[in-house]
N, C-alpha and C positions, 0 to 999 in steps of 0.2 A: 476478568475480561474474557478470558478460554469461555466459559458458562454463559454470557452474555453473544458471545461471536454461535456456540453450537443453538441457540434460540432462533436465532436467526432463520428465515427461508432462504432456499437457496436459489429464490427469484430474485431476494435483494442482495445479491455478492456485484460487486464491481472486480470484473475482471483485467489485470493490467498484463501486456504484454511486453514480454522486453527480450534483447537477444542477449543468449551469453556471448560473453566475452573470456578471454582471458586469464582475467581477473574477476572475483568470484564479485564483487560490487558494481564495479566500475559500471555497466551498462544500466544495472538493476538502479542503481543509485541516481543516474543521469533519469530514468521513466520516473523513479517515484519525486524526485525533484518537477519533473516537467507539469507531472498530473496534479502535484500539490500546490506548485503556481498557478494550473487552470479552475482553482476550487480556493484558490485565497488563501491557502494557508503556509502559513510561517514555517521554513527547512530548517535542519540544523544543522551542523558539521559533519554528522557521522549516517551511514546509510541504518543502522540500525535503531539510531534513536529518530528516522523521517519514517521508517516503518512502523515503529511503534504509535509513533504520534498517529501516523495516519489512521491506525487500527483502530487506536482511540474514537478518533473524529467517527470513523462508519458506522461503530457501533452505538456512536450519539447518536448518527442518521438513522439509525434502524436499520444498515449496511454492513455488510462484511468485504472483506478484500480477498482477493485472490490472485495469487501470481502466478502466470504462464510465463515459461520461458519459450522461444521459436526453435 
């Protein structure tokens, strides 16, 4: 997926913004829940396997993700 995501332009990155918190998930884990509810797709339990997934999905889109923290 690494070789698939560096293929990619970096006009098709979706950019997700989230504040830290904390707790190194807690805020990051509530955006990528949010953004993956606004795009249809199915969360899991854990913040690492919703970024995974999602990484997945963008790179089906022809997409890459990018995380800003504020």
């Amino acid at each position: 997926m690494e070789s698939a995501e560096r293929e990619i332009s970096e006009l098709n990155t979706i950019e997700i913004q989230y504040r830290k918190g904390t707790g190194r998930d807690s805020k990051l884990d509530a955006r990528l829940r949010e953004f993956m509810r606004q795009n249809r797709l199915d969360t899991t339990h854990s913040c690492d396997a919703n970024l995974a997934k999602l990484r997945r999905w963008a790179v089906s889109q022809g997409k890459k993700i990018r995380l800003v923290p504020e």
